[in-house]
C-alpha positions as CSV (number, residue, x, y, z in Angstrom):
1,X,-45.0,31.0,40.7
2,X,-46.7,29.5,44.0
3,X,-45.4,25.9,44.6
4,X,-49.1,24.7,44.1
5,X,-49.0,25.7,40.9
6,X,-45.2,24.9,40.3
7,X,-46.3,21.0,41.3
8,X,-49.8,21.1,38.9
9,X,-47.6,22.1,36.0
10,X,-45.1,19.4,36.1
11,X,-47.6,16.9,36.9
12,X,-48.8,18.4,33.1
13,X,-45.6,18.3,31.5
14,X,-45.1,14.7,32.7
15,X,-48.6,14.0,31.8
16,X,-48.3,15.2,28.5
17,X,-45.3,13.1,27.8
18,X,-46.7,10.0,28.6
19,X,-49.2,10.5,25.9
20,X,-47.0,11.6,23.9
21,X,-44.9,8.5,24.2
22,X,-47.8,6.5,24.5
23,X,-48.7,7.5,20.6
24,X,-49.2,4.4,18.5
25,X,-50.2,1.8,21.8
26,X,-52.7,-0.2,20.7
27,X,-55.2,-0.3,23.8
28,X,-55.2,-3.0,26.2
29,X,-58.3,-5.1,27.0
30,X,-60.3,-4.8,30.0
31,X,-59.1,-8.8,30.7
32,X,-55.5,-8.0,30.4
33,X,-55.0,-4.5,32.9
34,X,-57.6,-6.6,35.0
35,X,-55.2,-10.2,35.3
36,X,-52.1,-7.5,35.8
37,X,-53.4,-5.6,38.4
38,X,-54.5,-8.5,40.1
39,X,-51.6,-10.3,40.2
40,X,-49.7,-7.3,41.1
41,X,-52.3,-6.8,44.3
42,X,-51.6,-10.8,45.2
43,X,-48.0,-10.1,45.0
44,X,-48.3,-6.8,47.0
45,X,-49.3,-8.5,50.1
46,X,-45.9,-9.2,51.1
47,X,-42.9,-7.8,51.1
48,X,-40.7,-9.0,48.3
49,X,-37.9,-10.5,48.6
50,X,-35.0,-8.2,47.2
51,X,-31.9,-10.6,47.9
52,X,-28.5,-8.7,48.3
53,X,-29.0,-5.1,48.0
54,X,-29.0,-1.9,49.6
55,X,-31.2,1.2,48.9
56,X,-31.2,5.2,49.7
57,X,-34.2,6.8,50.0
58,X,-35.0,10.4,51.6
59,X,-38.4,11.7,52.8
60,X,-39.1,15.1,52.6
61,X,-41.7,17.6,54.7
62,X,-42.4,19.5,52.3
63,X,-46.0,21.4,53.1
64,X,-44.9,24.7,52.3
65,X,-47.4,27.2,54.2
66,X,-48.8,30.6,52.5
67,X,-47.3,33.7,54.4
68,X,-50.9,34.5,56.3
69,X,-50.0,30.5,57.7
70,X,-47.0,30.7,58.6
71,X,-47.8,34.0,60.4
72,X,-50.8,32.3,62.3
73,X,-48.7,29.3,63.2
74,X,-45.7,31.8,64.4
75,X,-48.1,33.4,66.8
76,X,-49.9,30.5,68.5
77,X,-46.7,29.4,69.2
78,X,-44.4,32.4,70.4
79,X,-43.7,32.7,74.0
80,X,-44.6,29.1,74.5
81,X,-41.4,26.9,74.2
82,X,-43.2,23.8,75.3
83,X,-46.3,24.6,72.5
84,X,-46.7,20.9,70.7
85,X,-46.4,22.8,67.1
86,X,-42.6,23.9,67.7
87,X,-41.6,21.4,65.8
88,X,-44.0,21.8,63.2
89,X,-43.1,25.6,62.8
90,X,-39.9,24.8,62.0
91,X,-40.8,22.3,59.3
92,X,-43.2,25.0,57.7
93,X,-40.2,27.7,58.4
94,X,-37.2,25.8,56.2
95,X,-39.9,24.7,53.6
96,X,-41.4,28.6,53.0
97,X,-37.8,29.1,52.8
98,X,-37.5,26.5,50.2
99,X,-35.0,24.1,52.2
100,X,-37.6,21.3,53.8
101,X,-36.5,19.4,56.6
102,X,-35.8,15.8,55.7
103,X,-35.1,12.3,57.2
104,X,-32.8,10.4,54.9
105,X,-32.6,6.2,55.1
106,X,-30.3,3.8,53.8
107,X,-31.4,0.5,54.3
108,X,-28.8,-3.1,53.6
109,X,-30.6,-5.9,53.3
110,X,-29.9,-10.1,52.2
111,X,-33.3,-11.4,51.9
112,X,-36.1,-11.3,54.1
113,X,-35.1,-11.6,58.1
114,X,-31.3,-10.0,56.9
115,X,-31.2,-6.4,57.2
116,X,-29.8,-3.0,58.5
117,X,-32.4,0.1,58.7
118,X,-30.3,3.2,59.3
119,X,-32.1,6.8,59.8
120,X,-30.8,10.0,59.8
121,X,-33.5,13.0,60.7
122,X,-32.3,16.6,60.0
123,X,-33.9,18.2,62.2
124,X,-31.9,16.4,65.8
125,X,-28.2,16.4,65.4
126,X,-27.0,13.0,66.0
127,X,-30.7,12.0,66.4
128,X,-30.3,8.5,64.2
129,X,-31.0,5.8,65.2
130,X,-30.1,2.1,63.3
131,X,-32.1,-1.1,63.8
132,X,-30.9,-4.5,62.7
133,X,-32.0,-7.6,62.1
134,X,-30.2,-11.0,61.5
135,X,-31.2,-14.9,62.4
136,X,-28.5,-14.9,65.3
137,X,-29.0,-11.0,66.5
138,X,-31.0,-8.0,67.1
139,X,-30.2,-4.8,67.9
140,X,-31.0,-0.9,68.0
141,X,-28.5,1.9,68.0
142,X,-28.8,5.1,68.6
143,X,-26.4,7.6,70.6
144,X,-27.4,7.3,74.1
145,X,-27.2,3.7,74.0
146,X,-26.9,0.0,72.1
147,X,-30.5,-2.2,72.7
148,X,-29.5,-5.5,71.9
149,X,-32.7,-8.2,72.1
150,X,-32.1,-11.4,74.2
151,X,-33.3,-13.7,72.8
152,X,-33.8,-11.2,69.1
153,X,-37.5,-10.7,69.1
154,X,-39.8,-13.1,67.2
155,X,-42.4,-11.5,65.1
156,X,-45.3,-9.5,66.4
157,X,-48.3,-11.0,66.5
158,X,-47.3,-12.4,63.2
159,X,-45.9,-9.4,61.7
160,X,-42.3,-9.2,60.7
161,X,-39.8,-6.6,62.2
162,X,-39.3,-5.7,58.6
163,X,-43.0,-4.8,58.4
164,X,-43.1,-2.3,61.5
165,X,-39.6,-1.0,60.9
166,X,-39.5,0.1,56.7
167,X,-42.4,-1.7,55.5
168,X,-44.5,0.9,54.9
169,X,-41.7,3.3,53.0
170,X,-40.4,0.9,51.0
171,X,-43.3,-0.3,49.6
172,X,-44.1,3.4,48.0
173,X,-40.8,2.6,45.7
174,X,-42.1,-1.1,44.6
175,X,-45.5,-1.3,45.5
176,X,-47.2,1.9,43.7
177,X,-49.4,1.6,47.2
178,X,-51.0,-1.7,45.9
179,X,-51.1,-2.9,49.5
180,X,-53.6,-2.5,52.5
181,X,-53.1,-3.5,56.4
182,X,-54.4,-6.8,57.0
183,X,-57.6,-5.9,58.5
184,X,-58.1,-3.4,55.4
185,X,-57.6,-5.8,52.1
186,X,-60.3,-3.9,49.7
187,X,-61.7,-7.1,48.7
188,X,-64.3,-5.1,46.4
189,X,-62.6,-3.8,43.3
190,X,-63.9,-2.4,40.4
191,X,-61.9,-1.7,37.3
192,X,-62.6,0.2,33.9
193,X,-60.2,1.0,31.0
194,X,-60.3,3.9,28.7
195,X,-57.6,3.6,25.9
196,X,-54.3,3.3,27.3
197,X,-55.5,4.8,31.0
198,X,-56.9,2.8,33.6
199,X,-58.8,3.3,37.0
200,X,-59.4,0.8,40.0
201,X,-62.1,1.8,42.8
202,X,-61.2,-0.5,46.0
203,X,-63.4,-0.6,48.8
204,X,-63.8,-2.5,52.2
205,X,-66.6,-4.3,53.7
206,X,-69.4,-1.6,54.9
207,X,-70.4,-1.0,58.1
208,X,-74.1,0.6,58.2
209,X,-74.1,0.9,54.4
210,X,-71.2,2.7,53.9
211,X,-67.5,1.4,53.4
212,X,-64.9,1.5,56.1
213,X,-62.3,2.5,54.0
214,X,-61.7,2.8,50.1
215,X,-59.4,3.7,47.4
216,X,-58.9,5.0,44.2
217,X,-56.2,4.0,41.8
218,X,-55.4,5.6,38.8
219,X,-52.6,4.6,36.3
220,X,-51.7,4.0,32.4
221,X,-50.8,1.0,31.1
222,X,-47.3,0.4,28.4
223,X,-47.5,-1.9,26.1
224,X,-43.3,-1.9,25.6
225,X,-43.2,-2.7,29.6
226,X,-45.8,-5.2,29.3
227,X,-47.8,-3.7,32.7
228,X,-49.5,-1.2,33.8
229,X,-48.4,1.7,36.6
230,X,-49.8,3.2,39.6
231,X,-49.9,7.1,39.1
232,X,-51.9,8.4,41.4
233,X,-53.8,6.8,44.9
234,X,-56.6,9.1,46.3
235,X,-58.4,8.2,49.4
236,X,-62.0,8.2,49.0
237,X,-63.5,6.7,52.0
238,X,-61.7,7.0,55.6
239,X,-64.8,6.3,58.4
240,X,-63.7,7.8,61.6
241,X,-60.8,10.2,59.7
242,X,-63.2,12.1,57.3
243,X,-60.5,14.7,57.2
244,X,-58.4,12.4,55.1
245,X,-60.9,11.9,52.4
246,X,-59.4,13.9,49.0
247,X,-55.4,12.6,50.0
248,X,-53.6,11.5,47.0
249,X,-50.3,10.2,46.5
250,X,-48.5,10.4,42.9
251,X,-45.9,7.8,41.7
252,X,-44.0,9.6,39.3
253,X,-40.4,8.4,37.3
254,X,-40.7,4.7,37.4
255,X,-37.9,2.5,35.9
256,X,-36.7,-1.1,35.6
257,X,-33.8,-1.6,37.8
258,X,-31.3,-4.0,36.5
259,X,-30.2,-4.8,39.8
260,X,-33.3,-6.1,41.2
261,X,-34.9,-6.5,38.3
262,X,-38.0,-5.1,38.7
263,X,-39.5,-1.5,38.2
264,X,-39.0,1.0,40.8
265,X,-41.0,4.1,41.1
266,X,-38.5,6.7,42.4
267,X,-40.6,10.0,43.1
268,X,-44.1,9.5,45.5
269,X,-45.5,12.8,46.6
270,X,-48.6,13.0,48.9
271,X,-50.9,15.7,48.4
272,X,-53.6,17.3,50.7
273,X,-57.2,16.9,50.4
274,X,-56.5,20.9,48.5
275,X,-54.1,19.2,46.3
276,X,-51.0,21.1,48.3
277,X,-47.8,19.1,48.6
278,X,-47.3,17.6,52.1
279,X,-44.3,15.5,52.0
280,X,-42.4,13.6,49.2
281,X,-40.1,10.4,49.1
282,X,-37.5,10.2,46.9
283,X,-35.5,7.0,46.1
284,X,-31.7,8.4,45.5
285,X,-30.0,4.8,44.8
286,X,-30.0,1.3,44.5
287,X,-27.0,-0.5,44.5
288,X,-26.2,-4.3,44.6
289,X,-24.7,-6.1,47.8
290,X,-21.3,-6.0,47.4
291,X,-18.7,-9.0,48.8
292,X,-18.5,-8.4,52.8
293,X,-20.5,-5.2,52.9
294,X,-23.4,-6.7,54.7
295,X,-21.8,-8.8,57.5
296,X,-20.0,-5.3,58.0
297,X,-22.4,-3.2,58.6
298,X,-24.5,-6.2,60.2
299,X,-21.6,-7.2,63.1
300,X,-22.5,-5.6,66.4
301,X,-20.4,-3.4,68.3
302,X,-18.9,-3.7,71.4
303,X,-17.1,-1.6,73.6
304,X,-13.5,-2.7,71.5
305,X,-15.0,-2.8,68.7
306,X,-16.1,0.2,66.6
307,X,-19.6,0.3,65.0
308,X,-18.8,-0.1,60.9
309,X,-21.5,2.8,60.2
310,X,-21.4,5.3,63.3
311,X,-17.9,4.5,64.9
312,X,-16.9,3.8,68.2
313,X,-19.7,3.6,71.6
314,X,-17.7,5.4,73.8
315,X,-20.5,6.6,76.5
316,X,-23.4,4.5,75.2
317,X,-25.6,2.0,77.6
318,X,-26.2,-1.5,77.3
319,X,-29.6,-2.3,77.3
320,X,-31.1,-5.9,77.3
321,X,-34.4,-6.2,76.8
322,X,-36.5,-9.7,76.5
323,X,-38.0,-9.1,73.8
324,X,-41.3,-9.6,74.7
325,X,-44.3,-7.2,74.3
326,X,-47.1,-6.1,76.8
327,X,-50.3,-7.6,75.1
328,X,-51.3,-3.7,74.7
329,X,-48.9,-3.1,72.7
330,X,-46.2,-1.5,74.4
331,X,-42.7,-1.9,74.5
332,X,-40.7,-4.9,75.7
333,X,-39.6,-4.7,79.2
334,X,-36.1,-4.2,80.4
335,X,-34.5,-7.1,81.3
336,X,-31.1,-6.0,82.7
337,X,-28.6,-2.7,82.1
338,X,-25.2,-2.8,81.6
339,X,-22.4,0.0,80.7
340,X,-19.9,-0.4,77.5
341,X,-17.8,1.1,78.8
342,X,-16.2,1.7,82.3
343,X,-18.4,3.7,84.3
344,X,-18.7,7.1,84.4
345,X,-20.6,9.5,86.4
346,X,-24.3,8.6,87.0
347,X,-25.3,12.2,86.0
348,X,-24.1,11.0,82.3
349,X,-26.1,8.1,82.3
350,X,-29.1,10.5,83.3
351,X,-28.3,12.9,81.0
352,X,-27.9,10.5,77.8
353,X,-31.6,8.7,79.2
354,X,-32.9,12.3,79.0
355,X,-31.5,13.1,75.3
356,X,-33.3,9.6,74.5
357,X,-36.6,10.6,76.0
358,X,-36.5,13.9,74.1
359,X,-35.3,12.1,70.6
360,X,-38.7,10.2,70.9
361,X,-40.9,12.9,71.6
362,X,-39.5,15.0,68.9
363,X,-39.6,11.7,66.2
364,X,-43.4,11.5,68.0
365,X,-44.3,14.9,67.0
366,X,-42.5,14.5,63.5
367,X,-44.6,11.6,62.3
368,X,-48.2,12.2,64.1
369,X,-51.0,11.3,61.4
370,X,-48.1,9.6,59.4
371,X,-49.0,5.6,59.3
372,X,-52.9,5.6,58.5
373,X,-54.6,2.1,58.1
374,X,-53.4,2.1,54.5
375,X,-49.2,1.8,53.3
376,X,-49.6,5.3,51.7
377,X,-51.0,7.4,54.2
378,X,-48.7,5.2,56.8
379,X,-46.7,8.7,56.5
């Protein structure tokens, strides 16, 4: 069975057994799905606060291209080692061959401003690379070299680290995709309830008559939960990226978690505009901070002292950086360069600024198109 129609069925079965479930409800009214959802939209806004906790998560490239696709791709491409959709040929490769490349987080944090954000892509052995984030410290790890942030950096024009680092992801697990970039808030929403299912049409201001962005949410409401949930997001307006109209993303197997208490949706799946599966995030575990873990995994390394997650920095570079920004946008300027560890030859230093360079324009390629002006879309 083609995984189109694989993904359509399940979507049934699951479908069906909400309703089935949902036997007996008595139907909301209009007053009560519309004072939920917009509480939930308030609250959405910013990142919750999740105390002591740490979470799993993986995210999966899962477009799996028809044979005539993958033969296409594999011709534009051979004989051409520097063609930009390498990369992408061997994401459609391992998913045709029903093992998708994946990038797989764990993330500790201890309220907002406290955290560790450790990534792991498949596809680049040894291509991880850990951020962290603590009142006294801030640092980046990664195998060429440790970045550490003198002083840490303050937030970007008013947006939290937190935001730009694992916002975006981790907002598909609590959020539902209730949440818009600043400049994109969808002040005009428009709800309707039809038994126990419910629909919201969100749209931003318009610009020559027509809006600059909207959304469409979709979801069912349990009267045993007390709430509604997101089940499906589908992108209806996108001026400038027409190409996007039609995406959808699908919230599937939410459940209360005891130790946040709050429900979690642990399956999203985007879909394209053809209703094909691109990628998928799945939340694997959520576990509660234990006693010592988090200062741990938090303490930065040094050249006699091992790294708690990725051992010791034999070979790595000191970097300093001000943590400042160029008002464009770019990166913050090197303030100084050190070594960990006694010198070695300057051809290693070369070669470990060289396997840096190529990490990023490998992790460029990976997530092109994948942060849009909305949290779903943002990849």
């Amino acid at each position: 069975m083609p995984v189109r129609s694989i993904h359509h069925a399940c979507v049934a079965i699951a479908t069906m057994a909400v309703c089935a479930a949902a036997e007996g409800q008595p139907s909301p009214s209009r007053d009560v799905v519309h004072n939920w959802f917009e509480a939930e939209w308030a609250a959405a806004q910013a990142l919750p606060d999740l105390g002591d906790c740490s979470l799993r998560w993986r995210m999966e490239f899962a477009f799996a291209p028809t044979d005539d696709e993958l033969l296409r791709m594999r011709a534009s491409v051979e004989g051409k080692p520097d063609h930009p959709d390498r990369g992408t040929l061997r994401s459609w490769t391992l998913a045709h061959e029903g093992t998708p490349e994946f990038i797989r987080v764990h993330l500790w944090c201890r309220g907002n401003g406290r955290w560790r954000y450790c990534s792991d892509p498949s596809a680049i052995p040894d291509g991880y690379r850990d951020e962290v984030r603590t009142p006294a410290t801030a640092w980046t790890l990664s195998k060429p070299q440790l970045t550490v942030l003198v002083p840490p950096d303050p937030d970007r024009d008013g947006v939290p680290a937190s935001e730009r680092v694992f916002g975006p992801e981790l907002r598909r697990f609590l959020l539902g995709g209730m949440y818009c970039e600043t400049f994109m808030r969808l002040p005009n929403r428009t709800l309707a309830v039809s038994g126990l299912g419910w629909t919201v049409r969100a749209l931003s201001r318009e610009v020559d008559g027509e809006p600059l962005f909207g959304l469409m949410y979709e979801g069912r409401w349990d009267a045993g939960a007390e709430r509604g949930f997101v089940e499906r997001v589908r992108i209806t307006h996108q001026r400038g990226q027409r190409q996007a109209v039609g995406e959808s993303y699908v919230y599937d197997d939410w459940r209360y978690n005891e130790a946040l208490g709050r429900w979690l949706c642990h399956t999203v799946s985007k879909l394209r505009p053809d209703g094909r599966l691109d990628r998928r995030w799945l939340l694997e575990d959520v576990q509660p901070g234990a006693a010592g873990t988090f200062e741990r995994v938090t303490a930065m390394p040094s050249a006699d002292r091992p790294d708690a997650l990725r051992g010791a920095l034999d070979g790595r570079t000191l970097v300093r950086q001000d943590g400042s920004g160029n008002a464009d946008g770019n990166p913050p300027n090197r303030a100084d360069t050190g070594s960990l560890v006694p010198a070695r030859r300057w051809l290693g230093w070369g070669l470990a600024g060289a396997v840096m360079a190529f990490i990023s324009i490998v992790a460029a390629v990976r997530f092109r198109g994948v942060r849009r002006v909305h949290s779903q879309g943002t990849t």
